[in-house]
C-alpha positions in Angstrom: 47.0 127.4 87.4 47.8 131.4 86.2 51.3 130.9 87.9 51.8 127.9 85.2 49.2 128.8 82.7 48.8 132.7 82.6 45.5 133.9 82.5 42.4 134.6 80.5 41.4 132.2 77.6 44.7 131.5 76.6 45.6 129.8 80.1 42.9 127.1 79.0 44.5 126.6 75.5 48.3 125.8 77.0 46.9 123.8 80.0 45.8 121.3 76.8 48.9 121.8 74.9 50.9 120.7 78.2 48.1 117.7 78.5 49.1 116.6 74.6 53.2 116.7 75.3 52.7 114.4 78.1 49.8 111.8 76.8 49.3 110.4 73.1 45.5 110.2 74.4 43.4 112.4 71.8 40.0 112.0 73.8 41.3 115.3 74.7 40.1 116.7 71.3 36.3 115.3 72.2 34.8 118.4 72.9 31.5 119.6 71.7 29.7 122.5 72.2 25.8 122.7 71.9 23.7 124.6 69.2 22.1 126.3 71.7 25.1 128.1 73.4 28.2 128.9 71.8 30.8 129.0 75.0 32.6 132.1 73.1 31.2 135.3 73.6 30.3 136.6 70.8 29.5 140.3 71.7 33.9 140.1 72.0 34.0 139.9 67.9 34.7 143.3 66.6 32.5 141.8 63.1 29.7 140.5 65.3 26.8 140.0 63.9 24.2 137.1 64.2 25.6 133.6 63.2 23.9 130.8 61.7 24.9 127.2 63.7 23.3 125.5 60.7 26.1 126.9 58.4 29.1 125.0 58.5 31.6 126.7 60.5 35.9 126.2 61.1 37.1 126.4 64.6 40.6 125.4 65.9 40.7 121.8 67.2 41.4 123.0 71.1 38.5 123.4 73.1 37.8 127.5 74.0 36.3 126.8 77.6 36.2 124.1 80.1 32.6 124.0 79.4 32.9 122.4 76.2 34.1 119.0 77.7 30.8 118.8 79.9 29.5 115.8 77.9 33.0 114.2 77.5 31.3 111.9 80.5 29.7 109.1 78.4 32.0 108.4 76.2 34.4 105.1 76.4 37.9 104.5 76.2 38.8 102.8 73.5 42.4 101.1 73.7 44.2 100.6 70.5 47.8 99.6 70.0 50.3 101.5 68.1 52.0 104.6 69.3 50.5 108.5 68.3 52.7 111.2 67.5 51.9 114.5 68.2 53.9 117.6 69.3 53.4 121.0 69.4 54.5 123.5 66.4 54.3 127.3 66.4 51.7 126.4 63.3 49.8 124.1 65.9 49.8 120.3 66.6 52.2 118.2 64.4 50.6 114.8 63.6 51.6 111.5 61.9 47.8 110.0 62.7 46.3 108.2 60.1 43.5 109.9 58.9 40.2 108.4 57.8 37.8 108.7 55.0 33.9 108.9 55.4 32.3 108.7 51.9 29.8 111.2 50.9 29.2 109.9 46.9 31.3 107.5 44.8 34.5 110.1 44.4 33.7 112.0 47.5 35.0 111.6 50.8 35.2 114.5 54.2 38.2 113.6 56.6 38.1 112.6 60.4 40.7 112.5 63.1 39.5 109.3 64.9 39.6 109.5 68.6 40.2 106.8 70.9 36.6 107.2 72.3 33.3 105.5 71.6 29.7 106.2 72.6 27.2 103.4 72.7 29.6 101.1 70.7 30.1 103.6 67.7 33.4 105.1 67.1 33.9 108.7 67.5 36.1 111.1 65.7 36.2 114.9 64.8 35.7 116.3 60.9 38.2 118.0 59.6 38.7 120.2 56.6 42.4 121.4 54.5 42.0 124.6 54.3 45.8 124.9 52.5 48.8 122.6 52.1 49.2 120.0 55.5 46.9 122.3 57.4 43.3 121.5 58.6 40.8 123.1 60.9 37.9 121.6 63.0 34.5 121.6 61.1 31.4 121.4 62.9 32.0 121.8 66.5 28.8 121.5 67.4 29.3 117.2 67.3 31.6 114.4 66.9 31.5 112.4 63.9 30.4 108.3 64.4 31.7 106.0 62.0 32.1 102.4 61.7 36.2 101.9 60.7 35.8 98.9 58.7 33.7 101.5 56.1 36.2 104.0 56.2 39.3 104.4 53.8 42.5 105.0 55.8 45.4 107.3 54.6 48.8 106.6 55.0 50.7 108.0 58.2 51.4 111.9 56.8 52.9 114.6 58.3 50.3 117.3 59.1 49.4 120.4 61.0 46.3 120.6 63.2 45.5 124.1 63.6 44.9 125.0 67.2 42.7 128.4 66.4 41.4 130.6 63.4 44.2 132.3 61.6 43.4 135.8 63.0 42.9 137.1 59.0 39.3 134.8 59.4 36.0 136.4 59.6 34.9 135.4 63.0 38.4 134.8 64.1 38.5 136.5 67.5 35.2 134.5 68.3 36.9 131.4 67.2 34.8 130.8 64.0 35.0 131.2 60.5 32.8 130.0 57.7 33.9 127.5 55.2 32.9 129.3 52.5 34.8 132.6 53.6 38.0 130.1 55.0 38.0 128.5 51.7 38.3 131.9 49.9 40.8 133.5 51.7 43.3 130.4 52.2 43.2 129.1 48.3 43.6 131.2 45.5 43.4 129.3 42.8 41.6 125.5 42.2 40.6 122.9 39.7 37.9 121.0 40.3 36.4 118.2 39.0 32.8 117.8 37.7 32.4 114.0 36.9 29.2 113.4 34.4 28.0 110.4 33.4 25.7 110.4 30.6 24.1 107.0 29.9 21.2 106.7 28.5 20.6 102.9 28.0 18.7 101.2 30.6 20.5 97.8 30.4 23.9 99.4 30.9 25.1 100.0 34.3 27.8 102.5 34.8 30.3 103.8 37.2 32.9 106.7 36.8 35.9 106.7 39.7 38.3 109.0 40.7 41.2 107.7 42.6 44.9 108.3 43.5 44.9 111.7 43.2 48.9 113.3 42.8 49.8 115.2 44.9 47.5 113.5 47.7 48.6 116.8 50.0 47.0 119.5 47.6 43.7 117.9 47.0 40.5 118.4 49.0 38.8 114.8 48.9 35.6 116.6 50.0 35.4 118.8 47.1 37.4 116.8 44.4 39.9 119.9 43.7 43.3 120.5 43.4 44.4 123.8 44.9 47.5 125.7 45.1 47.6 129.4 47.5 51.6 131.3 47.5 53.4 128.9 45.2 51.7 129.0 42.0 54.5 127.2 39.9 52.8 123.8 41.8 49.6 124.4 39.7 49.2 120.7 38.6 47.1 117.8 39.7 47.4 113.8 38.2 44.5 111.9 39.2 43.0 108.4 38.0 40.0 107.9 36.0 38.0 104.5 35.5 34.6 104.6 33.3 33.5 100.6 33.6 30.3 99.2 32.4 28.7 96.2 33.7 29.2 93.0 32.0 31.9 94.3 29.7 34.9 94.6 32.3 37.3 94.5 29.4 35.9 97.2 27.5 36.6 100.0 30.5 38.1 102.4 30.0 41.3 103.5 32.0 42.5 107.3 31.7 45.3 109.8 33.5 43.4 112.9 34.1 46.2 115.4 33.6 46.0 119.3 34.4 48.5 122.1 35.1 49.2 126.0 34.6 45.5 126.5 35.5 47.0 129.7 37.8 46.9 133.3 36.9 50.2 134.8 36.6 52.9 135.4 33.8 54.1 133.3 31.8 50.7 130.5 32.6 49.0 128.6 30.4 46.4 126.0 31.8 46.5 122.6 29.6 44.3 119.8 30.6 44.7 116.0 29.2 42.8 112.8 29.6 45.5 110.0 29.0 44.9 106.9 27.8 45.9 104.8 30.5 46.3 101.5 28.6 48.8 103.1 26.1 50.8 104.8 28.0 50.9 103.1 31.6 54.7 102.8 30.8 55.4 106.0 30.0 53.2 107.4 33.1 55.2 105.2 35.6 57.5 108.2 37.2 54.9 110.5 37.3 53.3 107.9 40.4 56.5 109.8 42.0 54.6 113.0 42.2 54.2 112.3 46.1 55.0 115.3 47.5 55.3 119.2 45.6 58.6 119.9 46.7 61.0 118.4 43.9 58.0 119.3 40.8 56.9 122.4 39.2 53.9 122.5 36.3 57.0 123.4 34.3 59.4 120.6 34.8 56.3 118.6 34.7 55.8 119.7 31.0 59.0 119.0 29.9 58.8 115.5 31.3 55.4 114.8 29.7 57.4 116.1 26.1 60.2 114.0 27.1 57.7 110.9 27.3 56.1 111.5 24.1 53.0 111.9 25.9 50.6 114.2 24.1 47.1 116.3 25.2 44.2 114.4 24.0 40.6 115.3 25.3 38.7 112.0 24.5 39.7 108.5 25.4 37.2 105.7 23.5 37.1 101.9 23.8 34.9 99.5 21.7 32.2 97.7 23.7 32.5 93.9 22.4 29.9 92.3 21.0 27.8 96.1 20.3 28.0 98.7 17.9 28.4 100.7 20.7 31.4 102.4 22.0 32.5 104.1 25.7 33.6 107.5 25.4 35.8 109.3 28.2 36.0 113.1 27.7 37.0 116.6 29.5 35.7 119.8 28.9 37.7 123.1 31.3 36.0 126.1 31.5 37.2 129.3 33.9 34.4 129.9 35.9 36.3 133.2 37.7 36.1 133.5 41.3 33.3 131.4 43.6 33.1 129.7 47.3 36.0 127.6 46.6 38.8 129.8 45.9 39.9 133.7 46.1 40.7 134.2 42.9 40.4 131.7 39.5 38.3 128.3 39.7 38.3 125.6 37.0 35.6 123.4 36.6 36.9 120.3 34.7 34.1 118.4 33.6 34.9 114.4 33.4 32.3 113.3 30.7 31.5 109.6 30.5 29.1 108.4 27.8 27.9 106.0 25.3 27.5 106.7 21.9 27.2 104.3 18.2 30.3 104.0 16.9 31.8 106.9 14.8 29.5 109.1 17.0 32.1 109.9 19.1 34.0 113.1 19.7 37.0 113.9 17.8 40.0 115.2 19.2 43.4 116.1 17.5 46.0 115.2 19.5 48.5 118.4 20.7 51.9 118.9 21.9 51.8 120.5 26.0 53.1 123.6 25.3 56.1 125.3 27.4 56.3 127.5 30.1 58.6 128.8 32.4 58.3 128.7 36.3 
């Protein structure tokens, strides 16, 4: 094995890449390692001090040690049809796998890689967590994540990067480690996040406030319900969905566009948020569905297209409940809230306010033109 592999840790690392060029079998990523011993030696990190396995940690998504496969032994083959692409990149393992959804709330979701294992009939996968634009790490190595598919929402096939270790510029890296609150605050600079806030008061009214397709998919954390941006600060937008229905009065919800760009620091920025009407201007919003992928947009060129629709910045959308004096009431409130656990540098909490209020009670917004920036 050193005459093929080399030697020392590494050897074990390219033994598995060589494994994943010749199989599509990803039981090879089913490695644990206990709470009560890491399998890295710790006393190696030059910043070592004692860490907490209750914190949520980052690691790579190859195993360290042999060791860590030691439980491997239970688990069940499951066979599933359909080919898996994977190859190894000088970033780490190229993939095409569908990933998979596990809810947390209503508008919250953390990611898994699903394996083709299974241990006492429940489906096993690993958690994984973007920490910047088509790259992930491993979180929680300590377990595998169980999940029952049909529960589960399932991305589109999607070019991404699995990252095989800590990018050495992580606290803990030469362990393997690194928080999520420190990984989070050294890979993104700048986010906006979204606080959804549902204040209903009546008893009789049942409400729900969802978030979905969320433009550019590849730039927001699912987990978090952010939009983030790191290096290229002229992609500072996000276009997301947002539905406020009531029970029993399914044609008084209302639909919005959540709209919000320039939220960066740098020259020539201005962050501008809108809530759309969605009803009024679903034509008009149609090419912006387009927004796929960063590459061809910039928060400027997305300006002068919103301009070029006669689409202007409203904070309030409002829709009269039938048969009440009551009316539903869809606003957003931005505030910069500096530098936190999510990002290194800026952080914009965008609050997504749904209420109910008497008619005329309502907030009132002037409608504004977005206002032009250059790249």
């Amino acid at each position: 094995m050193p005459l093929l592999y080399g030697e020392e840790e590494k050897a074990f690392q390219r033994l598995q890449e060589e494994i994943i060029r010749s199989t599509a079998d990803l039981s090879i990523l089913a490695w644990t390692i206990p709470r009560s011993e890491f399998g890295w030696n710790l006393e190696d990190c030059v910043e070592y001090k004692p860490i907490n396995t209750t914190e949520s940690q980052l690691c790579g998504l190859l195993a360290r040690s042999p060791n860590d496969f030691k439980n491997c032994g239970q688990y069940e083959r499951e066979y599933e049809g359909g080919l898996r692409e994977f190859s190894i990149s000088n970033i780490g393992l190229r993939t095409r796998v569908r990933l998979q959804g596990v809810a947390l709330t209503e508008n919250s979701m953390y990611l898994s890689l699903p394996l083709n294992c299974s241990f006492l009939d429940s489906r096993l996968g690993v958690r994984l967590k973007q920490v910047s634009r088509l790259k992930y790490l491993r979180q929680d190595p300590w377990g595998l994540v169980q999940y029952e598919p049909e529960k589960c929402v399932k991305f589109p096939p999607s070019e991404r990067f699995l990252l095989t270790e800590v990018p050495r510029n992580h606290l803990w890296s030469s362990c393997g480690l690194a928080s999520v609150q420190y990984a989070m605050a050294t890979s993104r600079r700048y986010v906006a996040r979204i606080v959804p806030d549902i204040q209903v008061s009546q008893q009789s009214l049942r409400s729900k406030l969802s978030l979905r397709r969320p433009l550019p998919p590849d730039r927001y954390d699912y987990e978090e319900m952010l939009f983030f941006v790191s290096r290229n600060v002229q992609h500072d937008f996000g276009i997301i969905n947002v539905t406020f229905a009531i029970h029993g009065y399914e044609k008084c919800t209302v639909k919005a566009t959540l709209i919000m760009l320039g939220w960066s620091e740098g020259s020539n920025r201005y962050p501008q948020f809108s809530v759309v009407d969605h009803d009024k201007w679903s034509r008009a919003l149609v090419p912006f569905r387009d927004l796929q992928t960063e590459s061809a947009h910039t928060s400027g060129k997305l300006v002068e297209s919103l301009r070029a629709a006669g689409i202007f910045r409203t904070r309030s959308v409002q829709r009269h409940i039938d048969g009440t004096s009551l009316m539903s009431v869809l606003s957003i409130t931005a505030t910069n809230v500096g530098r936190n656990e999510l990002c290194g540098e800026i952080c914009y909490d965008v609050k997504v306010s749904a209420s109910i209020v008497p008619i005329g009670q309502g907030p009132v917004f002037q409608p504004m033109a977005w206002q032009q920036f250059k790249d």
